[in-house]
N, C-alpha and C positions, 0 to 999 in steps of 0.2 A: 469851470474846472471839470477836467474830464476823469472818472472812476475808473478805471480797469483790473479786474481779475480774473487770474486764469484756474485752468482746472484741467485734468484730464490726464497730466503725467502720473508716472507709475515706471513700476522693470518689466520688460520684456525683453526675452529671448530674439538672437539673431535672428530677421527673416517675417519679424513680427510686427504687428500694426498698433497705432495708439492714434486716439481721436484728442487734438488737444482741442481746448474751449476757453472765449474769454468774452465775459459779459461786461457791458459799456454803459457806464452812466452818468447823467450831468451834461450833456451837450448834444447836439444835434448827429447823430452817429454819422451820418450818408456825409458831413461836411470833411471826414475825413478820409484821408489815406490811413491804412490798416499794415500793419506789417509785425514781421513773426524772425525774430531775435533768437540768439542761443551764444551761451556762455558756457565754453567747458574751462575747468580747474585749471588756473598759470595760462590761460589763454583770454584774451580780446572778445568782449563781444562780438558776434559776426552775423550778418545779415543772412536772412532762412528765405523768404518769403512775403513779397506786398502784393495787397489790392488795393486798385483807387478805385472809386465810383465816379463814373461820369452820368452824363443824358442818356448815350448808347448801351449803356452796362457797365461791370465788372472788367477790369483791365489786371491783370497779375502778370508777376514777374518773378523769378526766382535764383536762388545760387545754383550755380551750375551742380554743386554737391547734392543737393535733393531734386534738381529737376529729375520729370519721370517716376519721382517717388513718392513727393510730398504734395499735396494740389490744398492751395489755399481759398477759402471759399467765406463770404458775409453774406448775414440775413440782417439787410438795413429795417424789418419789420420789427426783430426780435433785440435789436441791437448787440449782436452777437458776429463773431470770429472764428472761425474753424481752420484751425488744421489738421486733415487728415496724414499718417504717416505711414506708408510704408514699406515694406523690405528693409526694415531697421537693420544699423550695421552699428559694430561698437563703438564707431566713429561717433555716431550719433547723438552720444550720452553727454546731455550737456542741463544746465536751468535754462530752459523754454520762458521767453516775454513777449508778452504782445505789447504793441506801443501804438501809439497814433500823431500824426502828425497833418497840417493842413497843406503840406508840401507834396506837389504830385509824384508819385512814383518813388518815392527817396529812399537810396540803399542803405544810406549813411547814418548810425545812431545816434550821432549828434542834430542831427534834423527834427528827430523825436521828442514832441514835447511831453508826453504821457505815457508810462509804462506802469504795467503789473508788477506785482511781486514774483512772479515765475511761479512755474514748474518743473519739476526734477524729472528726467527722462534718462530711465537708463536700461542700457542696453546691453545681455551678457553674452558672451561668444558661443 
């Protein structure tokens, strides 16, 4: 059973940066796929951000909506998840989840077997 919590949400103003963070425990970190979720208010979960670990390294993928913006990064030493965010926009404001899943690459949050409790990220104009 795999633990996740995140950390690192807060408000910040348009234009502004937020480091989110989500430490892992209970399972082998590097066996998963890493991925970074968001829910805003009367809206669907939606896909933010994965990395999978392979042999050769770190492989990420992102929504078109934060590429350029957001770069998602794991320290499989520390069993930790990062995401860096920025040039926030008030689109942005949503609860931030991290999840993991043993499925490569998966955008989809039904593929997700383990998620946080979130983070609140908001963003004002």
């Amino acid at each position: 059973q795999v633990q996740l919590v995140e950390s690192g949400g807060g408000l910040v103003q348009a234009g502004g940066s937020l480091r989110l963070s989500c430490a892992a425990s209970g399972g082998t970190f590097s066996d998963y796929t890493m991925g970074w979720f968001r829910q805003a208010p009367g809206k669907e979960r939606e896909f933010v951000a994965v990395v999978a670990f392979t042999w050769s390294g770190s492989i990420t993928y992102y929504a078109d909506s934060v590429k350029g913006r957001f770069t998602i990064s794991r320290d499989n030493a520390k069993n930790t998840l990062n995401l860096q965010m920025n040039s926030l926009k008030p689109d942005d404001t949503a609860v931030y989840y991290c999840a993991a899943t043993r499925m490569f690459q998966s955008t989809t949050p039904r593929a997700y077997d383990y998620w946080g409790q979130g983070t609140q990220v908001t963003v004002s104009s």
